[in-house]
C-alpha positions in Angstrom: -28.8 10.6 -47.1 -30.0 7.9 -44.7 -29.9 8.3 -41.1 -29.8 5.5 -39.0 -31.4 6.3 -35.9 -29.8 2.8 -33.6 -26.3 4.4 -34.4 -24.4 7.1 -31.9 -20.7 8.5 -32.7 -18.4 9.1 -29.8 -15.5 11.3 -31.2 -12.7 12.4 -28.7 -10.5 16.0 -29.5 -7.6 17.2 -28.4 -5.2 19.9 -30.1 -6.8 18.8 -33.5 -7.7 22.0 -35.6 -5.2 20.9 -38.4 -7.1 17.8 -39.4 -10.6 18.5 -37.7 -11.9 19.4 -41.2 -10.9 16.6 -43.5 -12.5 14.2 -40.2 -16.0 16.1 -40.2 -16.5 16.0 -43.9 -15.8 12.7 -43.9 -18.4 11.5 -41.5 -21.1 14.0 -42.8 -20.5 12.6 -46.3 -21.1 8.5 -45.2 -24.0 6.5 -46.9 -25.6 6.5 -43.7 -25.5 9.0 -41.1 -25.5 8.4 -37.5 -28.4 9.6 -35.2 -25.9 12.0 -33.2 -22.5 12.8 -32.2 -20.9 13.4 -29.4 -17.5 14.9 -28.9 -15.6 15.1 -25.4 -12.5 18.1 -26.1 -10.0 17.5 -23.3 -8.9 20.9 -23.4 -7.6 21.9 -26.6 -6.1 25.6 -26.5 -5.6 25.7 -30.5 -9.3 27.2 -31.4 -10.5 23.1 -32.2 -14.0 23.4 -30.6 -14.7 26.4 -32.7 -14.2 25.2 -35.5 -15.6 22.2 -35.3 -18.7 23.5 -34.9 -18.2 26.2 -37.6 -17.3 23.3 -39.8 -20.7 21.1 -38.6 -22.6 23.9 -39.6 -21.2 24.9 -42.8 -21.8 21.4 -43.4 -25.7 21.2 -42.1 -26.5 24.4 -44.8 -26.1 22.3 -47.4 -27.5 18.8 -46.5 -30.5 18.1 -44.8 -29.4 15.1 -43.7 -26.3 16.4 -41.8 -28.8 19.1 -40.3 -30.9 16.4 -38.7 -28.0 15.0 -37.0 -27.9 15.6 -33.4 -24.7 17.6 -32.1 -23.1 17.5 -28.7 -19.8 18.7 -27.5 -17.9 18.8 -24.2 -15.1 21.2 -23.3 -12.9 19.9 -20.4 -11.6 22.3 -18.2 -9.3 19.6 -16.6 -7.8 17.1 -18.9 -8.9 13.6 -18.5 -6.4 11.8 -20.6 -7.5 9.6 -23.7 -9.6 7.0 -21.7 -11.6 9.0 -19.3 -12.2 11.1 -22.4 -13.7 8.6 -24.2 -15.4 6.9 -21.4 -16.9 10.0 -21.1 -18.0 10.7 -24.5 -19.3 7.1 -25.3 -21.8 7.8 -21.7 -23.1 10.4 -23.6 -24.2 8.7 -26.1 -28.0 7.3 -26.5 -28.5 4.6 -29.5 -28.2 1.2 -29.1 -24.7 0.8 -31.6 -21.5 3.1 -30.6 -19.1 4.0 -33.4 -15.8 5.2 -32.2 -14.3 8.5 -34.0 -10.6 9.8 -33.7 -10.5 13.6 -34.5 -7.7 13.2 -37.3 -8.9 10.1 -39.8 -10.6 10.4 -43.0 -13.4 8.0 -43.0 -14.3 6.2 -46.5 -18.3 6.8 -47.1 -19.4 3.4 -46.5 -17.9 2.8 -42.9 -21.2 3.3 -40.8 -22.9 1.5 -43.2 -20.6 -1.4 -43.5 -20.3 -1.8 -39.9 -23.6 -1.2 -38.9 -25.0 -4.5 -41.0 -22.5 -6.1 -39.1 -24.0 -5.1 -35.8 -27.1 -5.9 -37.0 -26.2 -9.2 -38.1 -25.5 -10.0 -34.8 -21.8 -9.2 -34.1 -21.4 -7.4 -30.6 -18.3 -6.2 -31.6 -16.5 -4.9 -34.8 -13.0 -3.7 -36.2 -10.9 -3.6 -39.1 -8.2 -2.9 -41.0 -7.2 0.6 -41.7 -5.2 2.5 -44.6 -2.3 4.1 -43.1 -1.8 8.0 -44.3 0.6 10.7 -43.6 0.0 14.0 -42.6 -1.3 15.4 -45.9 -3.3 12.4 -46.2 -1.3 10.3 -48.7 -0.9 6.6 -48.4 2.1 5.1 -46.6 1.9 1.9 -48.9 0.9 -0.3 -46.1 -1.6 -1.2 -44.1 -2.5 -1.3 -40.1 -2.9 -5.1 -40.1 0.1 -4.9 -42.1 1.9 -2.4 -40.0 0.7 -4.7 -37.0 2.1 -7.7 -38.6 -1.3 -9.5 -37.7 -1.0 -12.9 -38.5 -4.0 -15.1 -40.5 -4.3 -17.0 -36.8 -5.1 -14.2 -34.7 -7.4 -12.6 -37.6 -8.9 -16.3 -37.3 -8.6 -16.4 -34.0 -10.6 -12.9 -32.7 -13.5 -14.5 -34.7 -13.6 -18.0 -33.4 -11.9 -17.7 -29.8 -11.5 -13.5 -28.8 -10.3 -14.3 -25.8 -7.1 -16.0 -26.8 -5.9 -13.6 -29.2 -6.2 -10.6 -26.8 -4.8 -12.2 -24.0 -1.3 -12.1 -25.7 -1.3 -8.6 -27.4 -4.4 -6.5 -28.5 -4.9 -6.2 -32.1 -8.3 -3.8 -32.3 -7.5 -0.2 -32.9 -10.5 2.2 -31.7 -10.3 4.3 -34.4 -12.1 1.6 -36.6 -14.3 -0.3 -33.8 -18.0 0.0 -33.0 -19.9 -2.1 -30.6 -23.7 -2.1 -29.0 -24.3 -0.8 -26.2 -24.1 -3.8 -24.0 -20.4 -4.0 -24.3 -20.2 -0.4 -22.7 -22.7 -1.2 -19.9 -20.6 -3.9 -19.1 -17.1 -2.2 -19.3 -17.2 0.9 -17.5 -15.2 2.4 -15.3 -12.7 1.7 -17.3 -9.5 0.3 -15.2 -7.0 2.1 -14.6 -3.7 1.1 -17.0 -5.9 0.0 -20.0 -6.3 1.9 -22.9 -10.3 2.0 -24.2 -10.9 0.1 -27.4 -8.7 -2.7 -25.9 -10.4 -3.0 -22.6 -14.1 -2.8 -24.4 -12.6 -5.4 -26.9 -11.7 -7.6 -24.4 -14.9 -7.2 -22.4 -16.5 -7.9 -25.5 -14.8 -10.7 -25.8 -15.5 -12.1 -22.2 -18.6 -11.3 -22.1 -19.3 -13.7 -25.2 -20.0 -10.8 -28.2 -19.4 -12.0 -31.6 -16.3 -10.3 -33.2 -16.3 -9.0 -36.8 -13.3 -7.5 -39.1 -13.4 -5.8 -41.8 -10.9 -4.3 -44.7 -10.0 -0.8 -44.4 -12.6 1.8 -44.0 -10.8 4.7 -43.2 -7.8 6.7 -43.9 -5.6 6.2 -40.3 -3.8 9.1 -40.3 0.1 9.0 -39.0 1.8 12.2 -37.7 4.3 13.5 -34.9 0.8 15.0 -32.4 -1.0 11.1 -32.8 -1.8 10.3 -28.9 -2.2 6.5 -30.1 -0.7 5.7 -33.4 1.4 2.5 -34.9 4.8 2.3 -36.1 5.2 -0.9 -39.1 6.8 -4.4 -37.3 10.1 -4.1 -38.8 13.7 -5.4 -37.6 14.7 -2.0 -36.7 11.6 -1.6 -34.6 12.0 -5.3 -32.8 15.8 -4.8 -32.5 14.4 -0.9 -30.5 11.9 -3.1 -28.2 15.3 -5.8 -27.1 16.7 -2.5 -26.0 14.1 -1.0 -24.2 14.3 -1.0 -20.5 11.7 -3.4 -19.5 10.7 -3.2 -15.8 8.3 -0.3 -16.6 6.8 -2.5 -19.1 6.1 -5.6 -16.7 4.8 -3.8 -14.4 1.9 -2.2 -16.3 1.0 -5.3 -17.9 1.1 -6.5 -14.4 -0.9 -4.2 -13.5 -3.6 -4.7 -16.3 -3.6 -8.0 -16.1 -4.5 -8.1 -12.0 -7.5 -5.5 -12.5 -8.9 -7.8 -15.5 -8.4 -10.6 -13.2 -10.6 -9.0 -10.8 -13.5 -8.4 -12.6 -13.6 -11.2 -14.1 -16.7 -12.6 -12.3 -18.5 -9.6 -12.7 -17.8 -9.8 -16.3 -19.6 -12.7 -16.5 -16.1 -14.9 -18.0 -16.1 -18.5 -18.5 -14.2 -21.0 -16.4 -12.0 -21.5 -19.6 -11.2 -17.8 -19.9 -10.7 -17.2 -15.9 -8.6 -20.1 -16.0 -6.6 -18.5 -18.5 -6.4 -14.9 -16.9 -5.5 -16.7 -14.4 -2.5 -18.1 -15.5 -1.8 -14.7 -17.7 -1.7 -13.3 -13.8 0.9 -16.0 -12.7 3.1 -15.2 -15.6 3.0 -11.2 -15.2 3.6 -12.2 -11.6 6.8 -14.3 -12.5 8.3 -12.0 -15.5 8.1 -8.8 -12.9 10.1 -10.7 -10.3 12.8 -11.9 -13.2 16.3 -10.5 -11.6 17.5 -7.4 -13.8 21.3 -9.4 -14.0 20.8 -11.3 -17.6 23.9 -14.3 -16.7 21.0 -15.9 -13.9 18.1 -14.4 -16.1 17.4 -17.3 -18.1 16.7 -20.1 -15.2 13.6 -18.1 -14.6 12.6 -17.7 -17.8 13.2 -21.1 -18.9 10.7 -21.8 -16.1 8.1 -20.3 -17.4 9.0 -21.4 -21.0 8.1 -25.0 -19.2 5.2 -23.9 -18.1 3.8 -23.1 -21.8 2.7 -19.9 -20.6 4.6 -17.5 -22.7 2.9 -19.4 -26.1 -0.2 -19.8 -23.9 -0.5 -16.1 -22.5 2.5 -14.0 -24.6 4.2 -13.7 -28.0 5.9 -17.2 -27.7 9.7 -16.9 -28.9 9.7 -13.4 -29.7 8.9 -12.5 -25.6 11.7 -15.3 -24.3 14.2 -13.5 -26.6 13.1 -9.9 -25.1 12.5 -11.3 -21.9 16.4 -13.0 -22.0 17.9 -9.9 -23.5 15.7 -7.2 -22.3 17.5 -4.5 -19.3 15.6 -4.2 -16.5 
Protein backbone atom coordinates (compact mmCIF):
# COMPACT_ATOMS: atom_id res chain seq x y z
CA UNK A 1 0.00 0.00 0.00
CA UNK A 2 0.79 3.66 -0.69
CA UNK A 3 1.36 6.11 1.85
CA UNK A 4 0.89 9.52 1.31
CA UNK A 5 3.18 11.45 3.24
CA UNK A 6 1.03 15.34 2.71
CA UNK A 7 -1.93 13.51 4.51
CA UNK A 8 -2.57 13.52 8.58
CA UNK A 9 -5.75 11.77 10.30
CA UNK A 10 -7.32 13.47 13.27
CA UNK A 11 -9.61 10.84 14.92
CA UNK A 12 -11.58 11.78 18.17
CA UNK A 13 -12.77 8.75 20.85
CA UNK A 14 -14.93 8.64 23.40
CA UNK A 15 -16.79 5.44 24.95
CA UNK A 16 -16.18 3.63 21.54
CA UNK A 17 -14.76 0.07 22.21
CA UNK A 18 -17.95 -1.44 20.47
CA UNK A 19 -17.20 -0.10 16.99
CA UNK A 20 -13.36 0.95 17.44
CA UNK A 21 -12.47 -2.26 15.42
CA UNK A 22 -14.58 -2.18 12.37
CA UNK A 23 -13.23 1.93 12.23
CA UNK A 24 -9.38 0.91 12.41
CA UNK A 25 -9.52 -1.82 9.86
CA UNK A 26 -11.18 0.26 7.76
CA UNK A 27 -8.60 2.99 7.59
CA UNK A 28 -5.60 0.60 7.71
CA UNK A 29 -7.15 -1.19 4.69
CA UNK A 30 -7.53 2.36 2.30
CA UNK A 31 -5.63 2.54 -1.14
CA UNK A 32 -3.62 5.07 0.41
CA UNK A 33 -2.54 5.38 3.81
CA UNK A 34 -2.07 8.47 5.64
CA UNK A 35 1.34 9.63 7.07
CA UNK A 36 0.06 9.48 10.75
CA UNK A 37 -2.84 9.44 13.05
CA UNK A 38 -3.66 11.06 15.76
CA UNK A 39 -6.39 10.26 18.25
CA UNK A 40 -7.52 12.71 21.15
CA UNK A 41 -9.71 10.04 23.83
CA UNK A 42 -11.80 12.41 25.98
CA UNK A 43 -11.85 10.06 28.69
CA UNK A 44 -13.40 6.90 27.82
CA UNK A 45 -13.69 4.49 31.00
CA UNK A 46 -14.84 1.39 28.65
CA UNK A 47 -11.07 -0.07 27.91
CA UNK A 48 -11.26 2.06 24.26
CA UNK A 49 -7.55 3.29 24.31
CA UNK A 50 -6.46 -0.19 24.87
CA UNK A 51 -7.74 -1.59 22.44
CA UNK A 52 -7.24 0.63 19.97
CA UNK A 53 -3.88 0.26 20.16
CA UNK A 54 -3.98 -3.60 20.49
CA UNK A 55 -6.03 -3.43 17.37
CA UNK A 56 -3.23 -0.87 15.42
CA UNK A 57 -0.82 -3.37 16.14
CA UNK A 58 -2.42 -6.46 15.30
CA UNK A 59 -2.94 -4.64 12.24
CA UNK A 60 0.88 -3.35 11.73
CA UNK A 61 2.11 -7.37 11.99
CA UNK A 62 0.68 -8.05 8.95
CA UNK A 63 1.18 -5.00 6.66
CA UNK A 64 4.14 -3.09 6.21
CA UNK A 65 2.44 -0.33 5.20
CA UNK A 66 0.15 0.10 8.28
CA UNK A 67 3.52 -0.40 10.29
CA UNK A 68 5.07 2.67 8.80
CA UNK A 69 2.17 4.72 9.80
CA UNK A 70 2.90 7.02 12.57
CA UNK A 71 0.62 6.58 15.78
CA UNK A 72 -0.26 9.03 18.37
CA UNK A 73 -2.93 8.99 21.03
CA UNK A 74 -4.06 11.40 23.82
CA UNK A 75 -5.92 10.32 27.05
CA UNK A 76 -7.86 13.17 28.63
CA UNK A 77 -8.03 13.23 32.12
CA UNK A 78 -10.67 16.12 31.96
CA UNK A 79 -13.21 15.87 29.29
CA UNK A 80 -13.10 18.57 26.67
CA UNK A 81 -16.28 17.99 24.91
CA UNK A 82 -16.37 17.15 21.03
CA UNK A 83 -14.84 20.44 19.79
CA UNK A 84 -11.94 21.11 22.03
CA UNK A 85 -11.33 17.45 21.39
CA UNK A 86 -10.90 17.77 17.98
CA UNK A 87 -9.30 21.10 18.04
CA UNK A 88 -6.92 19.33 19.93
CA UNK A 89 -6.27 16.34 17.89
CA UNK A 90 -6.23 18.22 14.40
CA UNK A 91 -3.04 20.59 16.43
CA UNK A 92 -1.37 17.52 16.60
CA UNK A 93 -1.32 16.87 13.49
CA UNK A 94 1.80 17.66 10.99
CA UNK A 95 1.04 17.21 7.09
CA UNK A 96 -0.11 19.68 4.93
CA UNK A 97 -4.02 17.88 4.25
CA UNK A 98 -6.21 16.92 7.60
CA UNK A 99 -8.71 14.13 7.23
CA UNK A 100 -11.25 14.01 9.84
CA UNK A 101 -12.09 10.41 11.53
CA UNK A 102 -15.13 9.66 13.83
CA UNK A 103 -14.28 6.57 16.06
CA UNK A 104 -17.55 4.50 14.87
CA UNK A 105 -17.72 4.66 10.77
CA UNK A 106 -16.50 2.20 8.45
CA UNK A 107 -14.56 3.92 5.73
CA UNK A 108 -14.81 2.49 2.02
CA UNK A 109 -10.97 1.87 0.79
CA UNK A 110 -10.83 4.63 -1.60
CA UNK A 111 -11.77 7.64 0.82
CA UNK A 112 -8.19 9.06 1.39
CA UNK A 113 -7.43 8.52 -2.04
CA UNK A 114 -10.49 10.05 -3.47
CA UNK A 115 -10.26 13.07 -1.35
CA UNK A 116 -6.85 13.60 -1.37
CA UNK A 117 -6.75 14.20 -5.50
CA UNK A 118 -9.22 16.58 -4.61
CA UNK A 119 -7.04 18.49 -2.31
CA UNK A 120 -4.47 18.33 -4.66
CA UNK A 121 -6.47 19.53 -7.37
CA UNK A 122 -6.75 22.57 -5.61
CA UNK A 123 -9.91 22.28 -3.42
CA UNK A 124 -9.17 23.76 0.22
CA UNK A 125 -11.99 22.04 1.43
CA UNK A 126 -13.90 18.72 0.86
CA UNK A 127 -17.11 16.71 1.98
CA UNK A 128 -19.51 14.32 0.88
CA UNK A 129 -22.24 12.20 1.11
CA UNK A 130 -22.30 9.36 3.36
CA UNK A 131 -24.16 5.79 3.60
CA UNK A 132 -26.14 5.70 6.58
CA UNK A 133 -25.75 2.27 8.68
CA UNK A 134 -27.18 0.93 11.90
CA UNK A 135 -25.51 -0.46 14.64
CA UNK A 136 -24.44 -3.82 13.08
CA UNK A 137 -23.40 -1.90 10.12
CA UNK A 138 -26.37 -2.58 7.69
CA UNK A 139 -27.66 0.02 5.48
CA UNK A 140 -30.62 2.21 6.55
CA UNK A 141 -31.73 2.54 2.76
CA UNK A 142 -30.93 6.18 2.64
CA UNK A 143 -28.52 8.42 2.45
CA UNK A 144 -27.02 11.55 4.59
CA UNK A 145 -27.67 14.06 1.76
CA UNK A 146 -30.77 12.25 1.62
CA UNK A 147 -31.47 12.10 5.35
CA UNK A 148 -30.49 15.93 5.20
CA UNK A 149 -32.87 16.66 2.54
CA UNK A 150 -30.03 18.69 0.75
CA UNK A 151 -31.41 20.22 -2.06
CA UNK A 152 -29.48 20.32 -5.81
CA UNK A 153 -29.15 24.35 -4.91
CA UNK A 154 -27.24 24.20 -1.95
CA UNK A 155 -25.07 21.12 -3.39
CA UNK A 156 -24.65 23.82 -6.27
CA UNK A 157 -24.37 26.38 -4.13
CA UNK A 158 -21.35 25.19 -1.53
CA UNK A 159 -19.33 24.83 -4.86
CA UNK A 160 -19.99 28.19 -6.50
CA UNK A 161 -20.93 30.55 -3.49
CA UNK A 162 -20.00 28.54 0.23
CA UNK A 163 -20.84 31.31 1.95
CA UNK A 164 -24.52 31.49 1.16
CA UNK A 165 -25.32 27.96 1.72
CA UNK A 166 -23.81 27.84 5.26
CA UNK A 167 -25.12 30.95 6.32
CA UNK A 168 -28.67 29.44 6.54
CA UNK A 169 -28.03 25.86 7.90
CA UNK A 170 -24.67 23.78 7.67
CA UNK A 171 -24.69 20.91 5.39
CA UNK A 172 -20.93 19.42 5.89
CA UNK A 173 -20.77 16.52 8.31
CA UNK A 174 -17.04 16.07 9.79
CA UNK A 175 -17.08 12.67 9.58
CA UNK A 176 -16.56 12.86 5.72
CA UNK A 177 -14.53 16.38 5.47
CA UNK A 178 -10.77 16.95 4.98
CA UNK A 179 -9.16 20.20 4.41
CA UNK A 180 -5.26 21.71 4.20
CA UNK A 181 -3.86 22.96 6.66
CA UNK A 182 -4.55 26.62 6.03
CA UNK A 183 -8.11 26.26 6.85
CA UNK A 184 -7.06 25.08 10.54
CA UNK A 185 -4.41 27.88 10.91
CA UNK A 186 -7.03 30.12 10.20
CA UNK A 187 -9.90 28.69 12.42
CA UNK A 188 -8.66 28.05 15.68
CA UNK A 189 -9.66 28.61 18.79
CA UNK A 190 -12.57 27.38 17.82
CA UNK A 191 -15.68 29.75 19.23
CA UNK A 192 -17.42 28.89 21.69
CA UNK A 193 -21.18 27.47 20.49
CA UNK A 194 -19.97 26.10 17.13
CA UNK A 195 -19.58 22.65 16.50
CA UNK A 196 -15.92 21.83 14.46
CA UNK A 197 -16.47 20.75 10.93
CA UNK A 198 -19.13 23.57 10.56
CA UNK A 199 -16.95 26.35 11.93
CA UNK A 200 -13.74 24.99 9.72
CA UNK A 201 -16.37 24.73 6.81
CA UNK A 202 -17.35 28.04 7.07
CA UNK A 203 -13.89 29.46 7.66
CA UNK A 204 -13.10 27.75 4.66
CA UNK A 205 -15.53 29.15 3.05
CA UNK A 206 -14.70 32.87 4.09
CA UNK A 207 -11.45 32.59 3.72
CA UNK A 208 -11.99 31.87 -0.13
CA UNK A 209 -11.07 27.77 -0.27
CA UNK A 210 -12.54 25.96 -3.03
CA UNK A 211 -15.26 23.43 -1.86
CA UNK A 212 -15.60 19.85 -3.23
CA UNK A 213 -18.36 16.95 -2.63
CA UNK A 214 -18.22 13.81 -3.18
CA UNK A 215 -20.66 10.54 -3.12
CA UNK A 216 -20.55 8.44 -0.19
CA UNK A 217 -17.23 7.20 1.07
CA UNK A 218 -17.97 5.79 4.16
CA UNK A 219 -20.44 3.73 6.12
CA UNK A 220 -21.99 6.74 8.74
CA UNK A 221 -22.90 4.68 11.42
CA UNK A 222 -26.34 5.56 13.39
CA UNK A 223 -26.86 4.35 17.07
CA UNK A 224 -28.33 5.50 20.50
CA UNK A 225 -24.22 6.57 22.03
CA UNK A 226 -23.70 8.91 18.48
CA UNK A 227 -22.49 12.42 20.06
CA UNK A 228 -23.37 14.04 16.56
CA UNK A 229 -25.62 11.92 14.36
CA UNK A 230 -28.69 12.82 11.80
CA UNK A 231 -32.22 11.84 12.07
CA UNK A 232 -33.95 11.64 7.96
CA UNK A 233 -36.14 15.15 7.22
CA UNK A 234 -39.46 13.63 7.55
CA UNK A 235 -42.96 15.21 8.57
CA UNK A 236 -42.90 13.63 11.82
CA UNK A 237 -39.44 15.10 12.43
CA UNK A 238 -40.51 18.87 11.09
CA UNK A 239 -44.00 18.54 12.83
CA UNK A 240 -41.19 17.61 16.45
CA UNK A 241 -39.08 20.91 15.50
CA UNK A 242 -42.79 23.26 15.42
CA UNK A 243 -43.09 21.88 18.88
CA UNK A 244 -39.87 22.44 20.31
CA UNK A 245 -39.37 25.22 22.66
CA UNK A 246 -37.40 27.71 20.78
CA UNK A 247 -35.80 30.43 22.96
CA UNK A 248 -32.91 28.02 23.67
CA UNK A 249 -32.49 27.76 20.03
CA UNK A 250 -32.28 31.53 19.18
CA UNK A 251 -30.18 32.23 21.46
CA UNK A 252 -27.34 29.85 20.46
CA UNK A 253 -27.58 30.78 16.96
CA UNK A 254 -27.46 34.16 18.40
CA UNK A 255 -24.75 33.45 19.93
CA UNK A 256 -22.78 31.82 16.88
CA UNK A 257 -23.68 34.16 14.72
CA UNK A 258 -22.14 37.30 16.91
CA UNK A 259 -18.68 35.44 17.44
CA UNK A 260 -18.52 34.73 13.54
CA UNK A 261 -19.38 38.26 13.16
CA UNK A 262 -16.51 39.16 15.12
CA UNK A 263 -13.87 37.60 13.39
CA UNK A 264 -14.83 38.33 10.45
CA UNK A 265 -11.97 40.81 9.60
CA UNK A 266 -9.51 38.57 10.92
CA UNK A 267 -10.86 35.97 8.68
CA UNK A 268 -9.97 37.83 5.98
CA UNK A 269 -14.16 37.95 4.61
CA UNK A 270 -15.27 39.81 1.74
CA UNK A 271 -17.36 42.99 1.92
CA UNK A 272 -20.18 40.79 0.26
CA UNK A 273 -19.97 38.09 2.96
CA UNK A 274 -19.60 40.73 6.05
CA UNK A 275 -22.32 42.40 4.61
CA UNK A 276 -24.26 39.29 4.81
CA UNK A 277 -23.13 38.17 8.42
CA UNK A 278 -24.09 41.25 9.02
CA UNK A 279 -27.48 41.05 8.33
CA UNK A 280 -27.61 37.20 9.51
CA UNK A 281 -26.59 39.22 13.10
CA UNK A 282 -29.63 41.71 12.65
CA UNK A 283 -32.00 38.89 12.11
CA UNK A 284 -30.68 36.48 15.14
CA UNK A 285 -30.91 39.93 16.90
CA UNK A 286 -34.69 40.44 15.91
CA UNK A 287 -35.92 36.53 16.14
CA UNK A 288 -34.41 36.45 19.93
CA UNK A 289 -36.37 39.47 20.86
CA UNK A 290 -39.81 37.96 19.10
CA UNK A 291 -42.42 38.04 22.27
CA UNK A 292 -43.05 34.30 23.35
CA UNK A 293 -47.23 35.19 23.10
CA UNK A 294 -47.98 33.78 19.31
CA UNK A 295 -51.51 36.23 18.80
CA UNK A 296 -48.78 39.61 18.50
CA UNK A 297 -45.95 37.06 17.21
CA UNK A 298 -46.52 37.46 13.66
CA UNK A 299 -46.12 41.56 13.30
CA UNK A 300 -42.57 40.93 14.11
CA UNK A 301 -42.02 38.25 12.02
CA UNK A 302 -43.76 39.59 9.17
CA UNK A 303 -41.08 42.34 9.60
CA UNK A 304 -38.46 40.54 9.04
CA UNK A 305 -40.20 38.46 6.29
CA UNK A 306 -40.07 42.23 4.51
CA UNK A 307 -36.83 42.47 5.12
CA UNK A 308 -35.87 39.23 2.85
CA UNK A 309 -33.73 38.14 5.54
CA UNK A 310 -35.28 34.83 6.51
CA UNK A 311 -34.76 33.67 2.46
CA UNK A 312 -31.54 35.71 2.57
CA UNK A 313 -30.02 34.40 5.99
CA UNK A 314 -32.59 31.28 7.10
CA UNK A 315 -34.74 28.40 5.72
CA UNK A 316 -37.28 30.82 4.00
CA UNK A 317 -41.00 29.55 4.64
CA UNK A 318 -40.11 26.61 6.64
CA UNK A 319 -38.38 29.18 9.55
CA UNK A 320 -41.63 31.82 9.33
CA UNK A 321 -43.84 28.75 9.97
CA UNK A 322 -41.53 27.63 13.02
CA UNK A 323 -40.83 31.00 13.89
CA UNK A 324 -44.98 31.83 13.90
CA UNK A 325 -45.78 28.58 15.64
CA UNK A 326 -42.80 27.79 17.61
CA UNK A 327 -43.24 28.21 22.01
CA UNK A 328 -40.80 30.28 23.37
Amino acid sequence: MAISPDISVAMCTYNGAQYIVEQLESMAAQTLLPAEIVVSDDGSTDGTVALLKQTWERLAEHSSGVRKVKLTVFSNKTSLGVTKNFDQAIAATTRPYIFLADQDDIWFPRRLETESAQLKAGAGFVFGDAQLINESGEPLGHSLFEALALSNSERTGIVSHPVDVLIKRNIVTGATAAFSRSVFEKATPFPAGWVHDEWLAMVAALTGKRFAVTESLIGYRQHSSNQIGVKKNTIATRMAKLRAEGAERNARLLARITSLSERTEELGASHTAQALIASSLKFQQARSAYPRNRAIRWVPVIGQVLTGRYFRVSNGPRDVLRDLVQPL
